[in-house]
N, CA, C and O atoms as CSV, one atom per row, in Angstrom:
chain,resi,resn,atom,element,x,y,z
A,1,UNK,N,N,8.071,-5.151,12.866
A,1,UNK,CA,C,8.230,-4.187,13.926
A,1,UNK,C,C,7.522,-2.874,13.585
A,1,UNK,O,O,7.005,-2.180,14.460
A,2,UNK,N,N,7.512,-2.456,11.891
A,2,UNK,CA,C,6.868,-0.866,11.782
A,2,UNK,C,C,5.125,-1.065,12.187
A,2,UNK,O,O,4.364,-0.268,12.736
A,3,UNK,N,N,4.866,-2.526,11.643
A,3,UNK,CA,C,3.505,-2.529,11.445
A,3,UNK,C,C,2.768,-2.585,13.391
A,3,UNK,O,O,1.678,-2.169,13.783
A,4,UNK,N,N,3.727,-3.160,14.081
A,4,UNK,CA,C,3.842,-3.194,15.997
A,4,UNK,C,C,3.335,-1.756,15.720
A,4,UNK,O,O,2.250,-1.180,15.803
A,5,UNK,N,N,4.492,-1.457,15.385
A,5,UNK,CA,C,4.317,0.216,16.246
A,5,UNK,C,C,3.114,1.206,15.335
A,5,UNK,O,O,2.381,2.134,15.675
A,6,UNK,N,N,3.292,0.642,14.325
A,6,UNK,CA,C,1.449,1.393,13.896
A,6,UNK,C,C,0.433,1.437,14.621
A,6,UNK,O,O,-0.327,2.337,14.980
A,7,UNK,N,N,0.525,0.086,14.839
A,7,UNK,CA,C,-0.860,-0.369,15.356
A,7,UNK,C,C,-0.834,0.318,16.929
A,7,UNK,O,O,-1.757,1.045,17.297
A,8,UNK,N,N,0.748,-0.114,18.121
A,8,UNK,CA,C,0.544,0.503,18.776
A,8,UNK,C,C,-0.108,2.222,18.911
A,8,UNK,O,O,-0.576,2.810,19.886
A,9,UNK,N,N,0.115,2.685,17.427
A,9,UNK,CA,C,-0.075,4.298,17.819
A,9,UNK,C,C,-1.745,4.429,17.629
A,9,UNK,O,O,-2.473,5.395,17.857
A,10,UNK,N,N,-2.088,3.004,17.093
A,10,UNK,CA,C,-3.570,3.386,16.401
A,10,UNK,C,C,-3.670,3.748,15.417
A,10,UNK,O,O,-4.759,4.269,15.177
A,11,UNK,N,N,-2.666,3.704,14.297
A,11,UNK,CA,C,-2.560,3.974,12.796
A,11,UNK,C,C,-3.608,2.925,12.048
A,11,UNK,O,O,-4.526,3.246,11.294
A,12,UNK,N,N,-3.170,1.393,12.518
A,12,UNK,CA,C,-3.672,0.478,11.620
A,12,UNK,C,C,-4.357,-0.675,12.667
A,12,UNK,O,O,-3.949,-0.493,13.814
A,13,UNK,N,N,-5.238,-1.741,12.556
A,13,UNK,CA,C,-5.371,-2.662,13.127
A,13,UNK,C,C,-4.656,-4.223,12.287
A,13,UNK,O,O,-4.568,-4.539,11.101
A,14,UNK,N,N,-4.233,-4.936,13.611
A,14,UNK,CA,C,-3.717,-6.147,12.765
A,14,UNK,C,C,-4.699,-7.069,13.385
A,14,UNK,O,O,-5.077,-6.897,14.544
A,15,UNK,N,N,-5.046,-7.869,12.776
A,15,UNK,CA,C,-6.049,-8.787,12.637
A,15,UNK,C,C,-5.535,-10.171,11.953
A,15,UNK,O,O,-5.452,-10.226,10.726
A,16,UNK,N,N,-5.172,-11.350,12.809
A,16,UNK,CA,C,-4.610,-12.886,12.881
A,16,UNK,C,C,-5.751,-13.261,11.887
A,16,UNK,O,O,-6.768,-12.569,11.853
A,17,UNK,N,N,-5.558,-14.629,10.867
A,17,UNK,CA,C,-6.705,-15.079,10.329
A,17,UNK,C,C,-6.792,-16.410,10.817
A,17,UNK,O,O,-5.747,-17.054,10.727
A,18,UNK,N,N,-7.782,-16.986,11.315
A,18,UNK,CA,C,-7.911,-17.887,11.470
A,18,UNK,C,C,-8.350,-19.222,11.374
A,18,UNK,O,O,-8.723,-20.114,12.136
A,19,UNK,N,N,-8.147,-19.019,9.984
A,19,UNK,CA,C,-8.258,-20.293,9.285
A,19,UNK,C,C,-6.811,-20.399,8.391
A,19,UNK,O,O,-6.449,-21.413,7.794
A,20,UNK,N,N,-6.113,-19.176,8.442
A,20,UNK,CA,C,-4.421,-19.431,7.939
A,20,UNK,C,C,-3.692,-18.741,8.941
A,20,UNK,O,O,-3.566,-17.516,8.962
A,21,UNK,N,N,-3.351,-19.302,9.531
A,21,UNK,CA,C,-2.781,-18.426,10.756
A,21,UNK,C,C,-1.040,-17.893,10.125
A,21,UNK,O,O,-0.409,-17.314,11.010
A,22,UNK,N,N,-0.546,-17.982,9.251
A,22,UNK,CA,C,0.742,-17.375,8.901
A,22,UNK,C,C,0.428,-16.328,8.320
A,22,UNK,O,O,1.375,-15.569,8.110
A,23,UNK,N,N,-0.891,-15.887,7.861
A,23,UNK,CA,C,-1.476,-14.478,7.386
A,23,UNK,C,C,-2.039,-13.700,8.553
A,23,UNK,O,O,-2.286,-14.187,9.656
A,24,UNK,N,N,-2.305,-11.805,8.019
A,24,UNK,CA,C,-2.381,-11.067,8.872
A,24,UNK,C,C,-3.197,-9.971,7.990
A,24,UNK,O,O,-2.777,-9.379,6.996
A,25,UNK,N,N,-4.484,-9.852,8.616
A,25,UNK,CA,C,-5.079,-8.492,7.491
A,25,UNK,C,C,-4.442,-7.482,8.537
A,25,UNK,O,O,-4.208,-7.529,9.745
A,26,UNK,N,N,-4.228,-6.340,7.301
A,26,UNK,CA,C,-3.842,-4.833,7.763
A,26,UNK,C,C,-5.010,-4.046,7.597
A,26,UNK,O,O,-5.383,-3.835,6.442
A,27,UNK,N,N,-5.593,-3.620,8.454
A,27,UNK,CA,C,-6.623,-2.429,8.266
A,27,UNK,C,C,-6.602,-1.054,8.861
A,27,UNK,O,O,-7.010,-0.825,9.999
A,28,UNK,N,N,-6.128,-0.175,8.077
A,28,UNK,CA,C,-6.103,1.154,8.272
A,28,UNK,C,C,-7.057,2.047,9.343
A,28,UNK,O,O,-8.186,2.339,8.950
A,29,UNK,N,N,-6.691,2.428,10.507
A,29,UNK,CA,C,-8.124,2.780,11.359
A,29,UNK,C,C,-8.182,4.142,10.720
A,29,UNK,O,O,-7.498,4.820,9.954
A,30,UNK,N,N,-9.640,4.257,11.578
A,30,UNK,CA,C,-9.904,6.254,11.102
A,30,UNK,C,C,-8.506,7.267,11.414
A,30,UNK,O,O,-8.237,8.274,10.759
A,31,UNK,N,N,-7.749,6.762,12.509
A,31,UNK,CA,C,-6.340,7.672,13.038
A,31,UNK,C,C,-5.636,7.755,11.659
A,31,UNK,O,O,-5.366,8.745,10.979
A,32,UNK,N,N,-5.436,6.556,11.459
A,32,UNK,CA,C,-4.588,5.882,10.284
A,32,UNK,C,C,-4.919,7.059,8.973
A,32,UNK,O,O,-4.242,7.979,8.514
A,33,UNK,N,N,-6.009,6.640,8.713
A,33,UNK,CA,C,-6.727,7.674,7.292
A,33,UNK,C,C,-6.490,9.073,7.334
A,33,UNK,O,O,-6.172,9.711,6.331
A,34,UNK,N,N,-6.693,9.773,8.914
A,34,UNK,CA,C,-6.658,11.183,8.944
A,34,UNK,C,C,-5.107,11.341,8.972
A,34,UNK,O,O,-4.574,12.381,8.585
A,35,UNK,N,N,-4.322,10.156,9.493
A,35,UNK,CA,C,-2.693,10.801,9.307
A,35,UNK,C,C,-2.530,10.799,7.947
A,35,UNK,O,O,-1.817,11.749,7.623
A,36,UNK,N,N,-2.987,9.948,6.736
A,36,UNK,CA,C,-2.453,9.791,5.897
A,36,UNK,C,C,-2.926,10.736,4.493
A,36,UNK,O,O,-2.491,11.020,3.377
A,37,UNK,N,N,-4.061,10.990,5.326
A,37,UNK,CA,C,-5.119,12.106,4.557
A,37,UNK,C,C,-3.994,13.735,4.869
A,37,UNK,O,O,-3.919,14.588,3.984
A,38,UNK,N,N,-3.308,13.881,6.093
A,38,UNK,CA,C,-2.637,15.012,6.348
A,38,UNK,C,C,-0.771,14.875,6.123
A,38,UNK,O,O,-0.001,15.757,5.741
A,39,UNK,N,N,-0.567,13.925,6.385
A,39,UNK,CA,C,0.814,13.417,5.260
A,39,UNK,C,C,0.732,13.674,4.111
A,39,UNK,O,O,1.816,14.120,3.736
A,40,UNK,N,N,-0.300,13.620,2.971
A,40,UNK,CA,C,-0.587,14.002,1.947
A,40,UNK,C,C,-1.265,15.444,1.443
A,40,UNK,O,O,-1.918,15.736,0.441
A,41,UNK,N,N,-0.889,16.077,2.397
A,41,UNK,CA,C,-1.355,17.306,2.174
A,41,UNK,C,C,-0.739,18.118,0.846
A,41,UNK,O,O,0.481,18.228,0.963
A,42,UNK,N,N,-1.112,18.551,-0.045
A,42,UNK,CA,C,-0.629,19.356,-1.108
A,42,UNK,C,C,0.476,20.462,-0.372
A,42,UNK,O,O,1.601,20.202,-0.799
A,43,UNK,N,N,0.499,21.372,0.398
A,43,UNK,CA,C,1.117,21.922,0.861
A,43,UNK,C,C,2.428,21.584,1.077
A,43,UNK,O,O,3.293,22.281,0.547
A,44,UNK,N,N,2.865,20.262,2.033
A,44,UNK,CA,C,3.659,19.479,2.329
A,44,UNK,C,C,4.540,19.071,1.614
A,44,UNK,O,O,5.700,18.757,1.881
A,45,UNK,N,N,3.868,19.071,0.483
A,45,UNK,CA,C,4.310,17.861,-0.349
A,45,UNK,C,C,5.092,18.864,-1.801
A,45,UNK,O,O,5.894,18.491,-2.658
A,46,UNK,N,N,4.375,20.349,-1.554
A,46,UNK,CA,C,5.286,20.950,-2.312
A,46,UNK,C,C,6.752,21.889,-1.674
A,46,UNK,O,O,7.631,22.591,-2.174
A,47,UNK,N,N,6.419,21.459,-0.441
A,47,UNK,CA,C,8.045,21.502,0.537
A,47,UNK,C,C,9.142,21.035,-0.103
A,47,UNK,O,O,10.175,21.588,-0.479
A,48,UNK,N,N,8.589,19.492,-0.189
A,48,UNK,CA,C,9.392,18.271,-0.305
A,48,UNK,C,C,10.084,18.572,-2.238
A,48,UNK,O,O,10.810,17.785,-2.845
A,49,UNK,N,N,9.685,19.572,-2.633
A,49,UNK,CA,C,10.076,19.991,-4.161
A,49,UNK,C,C,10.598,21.432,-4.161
A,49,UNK,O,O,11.155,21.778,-5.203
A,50,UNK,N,N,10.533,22.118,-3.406
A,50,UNK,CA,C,10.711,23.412,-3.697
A,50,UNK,C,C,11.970,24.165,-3.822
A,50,UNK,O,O,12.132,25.376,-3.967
A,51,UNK,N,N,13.125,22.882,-3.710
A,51,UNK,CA,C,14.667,23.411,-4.139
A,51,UNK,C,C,15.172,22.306,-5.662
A,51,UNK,O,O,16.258,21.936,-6.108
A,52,UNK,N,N,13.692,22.084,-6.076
A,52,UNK,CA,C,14.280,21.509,-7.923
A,52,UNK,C,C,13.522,22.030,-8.585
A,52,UNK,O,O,12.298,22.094,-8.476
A,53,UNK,N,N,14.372,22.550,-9.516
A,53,UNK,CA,C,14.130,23.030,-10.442
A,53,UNK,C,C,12.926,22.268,-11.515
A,53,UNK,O,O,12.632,21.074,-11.581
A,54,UNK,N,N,12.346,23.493,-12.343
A,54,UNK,CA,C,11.239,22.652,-13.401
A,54,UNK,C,C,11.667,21.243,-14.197
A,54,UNK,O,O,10.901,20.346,-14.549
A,55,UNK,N,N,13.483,21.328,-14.421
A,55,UNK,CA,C,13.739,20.219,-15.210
A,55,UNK,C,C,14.252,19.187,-14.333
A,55,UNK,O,O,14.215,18.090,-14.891
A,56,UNK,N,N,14.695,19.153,-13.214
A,56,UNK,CA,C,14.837,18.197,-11.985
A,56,UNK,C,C,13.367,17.548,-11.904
A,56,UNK,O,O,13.233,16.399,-12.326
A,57,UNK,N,N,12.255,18.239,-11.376
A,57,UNK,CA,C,11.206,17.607,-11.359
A,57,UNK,C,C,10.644,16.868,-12.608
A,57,UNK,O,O,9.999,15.820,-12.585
A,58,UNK,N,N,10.949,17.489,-13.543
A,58,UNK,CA,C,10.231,17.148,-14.961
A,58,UNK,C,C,11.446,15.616,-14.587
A,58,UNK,O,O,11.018,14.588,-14.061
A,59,UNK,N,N,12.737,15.778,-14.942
A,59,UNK,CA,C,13.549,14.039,-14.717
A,59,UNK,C,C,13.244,13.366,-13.504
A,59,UNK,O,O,13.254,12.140,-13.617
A,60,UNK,N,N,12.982,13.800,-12.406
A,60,UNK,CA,C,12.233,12.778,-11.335
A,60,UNK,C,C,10.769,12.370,-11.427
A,60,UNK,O,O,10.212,11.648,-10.600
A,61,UNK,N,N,10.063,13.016,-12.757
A,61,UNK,CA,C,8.843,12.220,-12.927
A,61,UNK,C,C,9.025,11.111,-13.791
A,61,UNK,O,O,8.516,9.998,-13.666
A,62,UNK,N,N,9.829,11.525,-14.719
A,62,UNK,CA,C,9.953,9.971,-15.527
A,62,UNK,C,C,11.105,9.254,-15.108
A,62,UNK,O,O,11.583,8.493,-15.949
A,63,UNK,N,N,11.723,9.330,-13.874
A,63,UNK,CA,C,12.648,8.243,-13.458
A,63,UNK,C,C,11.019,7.449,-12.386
A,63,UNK,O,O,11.099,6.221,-12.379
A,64,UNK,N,N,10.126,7.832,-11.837
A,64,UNK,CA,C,9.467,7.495,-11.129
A,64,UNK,C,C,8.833,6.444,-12.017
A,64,UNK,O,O,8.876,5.232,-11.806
A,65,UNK,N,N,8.174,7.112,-13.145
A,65,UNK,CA,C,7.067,6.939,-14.017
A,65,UNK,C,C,8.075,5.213,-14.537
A,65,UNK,O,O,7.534,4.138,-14.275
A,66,UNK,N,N,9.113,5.232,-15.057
A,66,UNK,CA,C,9.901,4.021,-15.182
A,66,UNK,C,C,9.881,3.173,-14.199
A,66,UNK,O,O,9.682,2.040,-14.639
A,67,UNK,N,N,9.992,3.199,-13.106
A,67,UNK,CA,C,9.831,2.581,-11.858
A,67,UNK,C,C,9.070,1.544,-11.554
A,67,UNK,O,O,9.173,0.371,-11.196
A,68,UNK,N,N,7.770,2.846,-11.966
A,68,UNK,CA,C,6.434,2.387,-11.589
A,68,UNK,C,C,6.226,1.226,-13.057
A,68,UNK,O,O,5.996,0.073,-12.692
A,69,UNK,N,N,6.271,1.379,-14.238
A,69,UNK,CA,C,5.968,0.791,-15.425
A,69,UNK,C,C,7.328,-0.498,-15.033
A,69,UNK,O,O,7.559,-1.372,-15.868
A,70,UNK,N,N,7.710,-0.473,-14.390
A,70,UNK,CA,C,8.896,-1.871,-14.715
A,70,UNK,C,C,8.396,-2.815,-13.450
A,70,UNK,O,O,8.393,-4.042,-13.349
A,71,UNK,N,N,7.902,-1.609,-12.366
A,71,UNK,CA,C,7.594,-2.854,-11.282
A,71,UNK,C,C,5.324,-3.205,-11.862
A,71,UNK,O,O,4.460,-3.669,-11.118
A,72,UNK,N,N,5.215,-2.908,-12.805
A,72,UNK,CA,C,4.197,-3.712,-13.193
A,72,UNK,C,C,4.551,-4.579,-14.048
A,72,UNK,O,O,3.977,-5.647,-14.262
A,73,UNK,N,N,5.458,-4.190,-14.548
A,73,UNK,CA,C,5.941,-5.414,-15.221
A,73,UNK,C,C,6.226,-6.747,-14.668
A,73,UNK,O,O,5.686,-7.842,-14.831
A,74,UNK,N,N,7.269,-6.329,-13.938
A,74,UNK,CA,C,7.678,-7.276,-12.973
A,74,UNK,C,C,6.162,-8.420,-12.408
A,74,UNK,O,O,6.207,-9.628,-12.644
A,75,UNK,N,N,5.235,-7.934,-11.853
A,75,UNK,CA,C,4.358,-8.382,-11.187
A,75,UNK,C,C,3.736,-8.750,-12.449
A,75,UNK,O,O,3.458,-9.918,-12.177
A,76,UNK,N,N,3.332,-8.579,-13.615
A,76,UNK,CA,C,2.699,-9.348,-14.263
A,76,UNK,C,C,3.562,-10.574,-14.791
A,76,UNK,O,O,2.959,-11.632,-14.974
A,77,UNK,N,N,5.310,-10.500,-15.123
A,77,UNK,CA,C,5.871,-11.461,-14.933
A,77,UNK,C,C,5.954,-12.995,-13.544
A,77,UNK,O,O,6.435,-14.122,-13.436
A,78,UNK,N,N,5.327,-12.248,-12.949
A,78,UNK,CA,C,5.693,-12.670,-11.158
A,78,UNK,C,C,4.242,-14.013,-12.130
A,78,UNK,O,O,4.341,-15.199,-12.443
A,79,UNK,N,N,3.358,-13.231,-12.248
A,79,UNK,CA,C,1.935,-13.581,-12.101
A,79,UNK,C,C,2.341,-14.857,-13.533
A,79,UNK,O,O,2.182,-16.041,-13.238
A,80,UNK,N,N,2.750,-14.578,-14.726
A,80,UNK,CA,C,2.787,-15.576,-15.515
A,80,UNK,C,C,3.661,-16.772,-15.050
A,80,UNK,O,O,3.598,-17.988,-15.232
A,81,UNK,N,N,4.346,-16.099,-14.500
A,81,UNK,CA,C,5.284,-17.476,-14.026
A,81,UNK,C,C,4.856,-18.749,-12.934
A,81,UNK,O,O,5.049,-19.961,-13.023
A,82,UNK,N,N,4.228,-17.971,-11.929
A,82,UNK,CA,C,3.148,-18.682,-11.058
A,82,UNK,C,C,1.942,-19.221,-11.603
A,82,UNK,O,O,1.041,-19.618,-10.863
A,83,UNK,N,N,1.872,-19.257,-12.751
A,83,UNK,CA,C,0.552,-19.533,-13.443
A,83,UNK,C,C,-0.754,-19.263,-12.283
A,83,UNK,O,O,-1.807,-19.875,-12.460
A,84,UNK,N,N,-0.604,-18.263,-11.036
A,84,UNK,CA,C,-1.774,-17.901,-10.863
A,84,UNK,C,C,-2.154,-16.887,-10.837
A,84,UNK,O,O,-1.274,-16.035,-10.961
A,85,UNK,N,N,-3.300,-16.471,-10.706
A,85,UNK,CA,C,-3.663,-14.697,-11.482
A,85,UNK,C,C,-3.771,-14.118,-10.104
A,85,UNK,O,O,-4.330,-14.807,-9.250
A,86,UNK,N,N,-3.195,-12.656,-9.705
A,86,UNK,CA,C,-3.248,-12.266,-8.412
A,86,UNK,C,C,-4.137,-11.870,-7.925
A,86,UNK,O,O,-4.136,-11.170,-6.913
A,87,UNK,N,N,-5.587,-12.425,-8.869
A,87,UNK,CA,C,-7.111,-12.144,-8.451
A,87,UNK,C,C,-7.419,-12.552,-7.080
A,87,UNK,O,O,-8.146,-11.982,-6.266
A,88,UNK,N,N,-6.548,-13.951,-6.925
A,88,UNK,CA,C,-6.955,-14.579,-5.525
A,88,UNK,C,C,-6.715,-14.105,-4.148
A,88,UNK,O,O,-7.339,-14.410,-3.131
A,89,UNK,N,N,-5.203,-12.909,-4.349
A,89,UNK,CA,C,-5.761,-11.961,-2.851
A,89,UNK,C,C,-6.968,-11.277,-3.168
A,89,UNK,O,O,-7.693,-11.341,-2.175
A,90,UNK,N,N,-7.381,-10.810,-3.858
A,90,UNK,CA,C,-8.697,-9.981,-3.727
A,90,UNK,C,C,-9.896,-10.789,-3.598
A,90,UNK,O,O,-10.657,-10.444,-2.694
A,91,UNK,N,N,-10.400,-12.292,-4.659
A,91,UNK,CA,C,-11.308,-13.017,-3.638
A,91,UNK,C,C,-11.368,-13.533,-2.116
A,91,UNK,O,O,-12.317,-13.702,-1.350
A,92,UNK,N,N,-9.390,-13.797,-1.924
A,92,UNK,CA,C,-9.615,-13.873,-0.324
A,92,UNK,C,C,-9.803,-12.898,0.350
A,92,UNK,O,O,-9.878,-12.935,1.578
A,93,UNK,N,N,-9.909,-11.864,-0.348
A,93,UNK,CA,C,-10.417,-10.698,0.797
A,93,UNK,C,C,-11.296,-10.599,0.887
A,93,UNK,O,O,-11.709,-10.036,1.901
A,94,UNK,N,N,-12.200,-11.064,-0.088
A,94,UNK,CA,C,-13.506,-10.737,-0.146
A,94,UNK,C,C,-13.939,-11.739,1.055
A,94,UNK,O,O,-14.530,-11.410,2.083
A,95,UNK,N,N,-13.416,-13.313,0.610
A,95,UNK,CA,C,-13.586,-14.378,1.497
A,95,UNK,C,C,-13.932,-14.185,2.657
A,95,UNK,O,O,-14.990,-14.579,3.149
A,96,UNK,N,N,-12.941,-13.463,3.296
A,96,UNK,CA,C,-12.791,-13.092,4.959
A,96,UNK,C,C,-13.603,-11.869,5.643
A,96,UNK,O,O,-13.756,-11.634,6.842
A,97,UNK,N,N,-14.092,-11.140,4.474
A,97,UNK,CA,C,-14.895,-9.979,4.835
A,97,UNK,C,C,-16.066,-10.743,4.833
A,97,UNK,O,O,-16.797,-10.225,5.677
A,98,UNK,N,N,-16.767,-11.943,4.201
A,98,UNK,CA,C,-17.774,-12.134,4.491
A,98,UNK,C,C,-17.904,-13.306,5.351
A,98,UNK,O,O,-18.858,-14.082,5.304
A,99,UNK,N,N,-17.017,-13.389,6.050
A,99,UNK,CA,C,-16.573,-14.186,7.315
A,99,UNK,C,C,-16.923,-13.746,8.274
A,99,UNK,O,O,-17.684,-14.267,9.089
A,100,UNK,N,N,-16.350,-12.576,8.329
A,100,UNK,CA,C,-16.340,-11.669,9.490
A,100,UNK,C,C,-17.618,-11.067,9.740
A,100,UNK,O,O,-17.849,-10.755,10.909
A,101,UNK,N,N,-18.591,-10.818,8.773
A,101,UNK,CA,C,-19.506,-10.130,8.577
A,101,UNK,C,C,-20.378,-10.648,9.805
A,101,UNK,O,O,-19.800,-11.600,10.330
A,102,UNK,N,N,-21.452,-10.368,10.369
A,102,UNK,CA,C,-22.367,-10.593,11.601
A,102,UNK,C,C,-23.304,-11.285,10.661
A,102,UNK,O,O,-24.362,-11.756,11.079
């Protein structure tokens, strides 16, 4: 439903594949980039901090920083266990981009 209403706003395009039809590329339009280019504005984003303190922020970087290091973990566990390497979304992307290509 979020990815509907992206697309309805013109955030992203969804694109059916059709040679696997239970898959769906997501592609970010130019709308998409400039919202996300201005969502990310430095300004904004020091809003979203400006009632913690130096040592609040300093402990919400390494509760993040843990986060981030456990969910790579995770995914390289994901990846040994599947014995396949998660190279193959990125050749199928490549796959389909030169599908699509004219």
């Amino acid at each position: 439903m979020i990815l509907k209403r992206m697309e309805e706003k013109g955030l992203i395009a969804l694109t059916k594949n059709l040679t696997r039809r239970n898959m769906i590329r997501v592609t970010l339009t130019e709308k998409g980039e400039s919202a996300r280019v201005e969502a990310f504005r430095l300004d904004r984003i020091n809003k979203l901090f400006q009632n913690l303190s130096d040592e609040e922020v300093k402990t919400l970087y390494s509760l993040l920083t843990k986060v981030m290091n456990n969910s790579v973990e995770a995914m390289a566990e994901f990846e040994s266990r599947t014995h396949h390497s998660l190279d193959i979304f990125h050749e199928y992307d490549i796959k389909l981009r030169a599908e699509s290509s004219p």
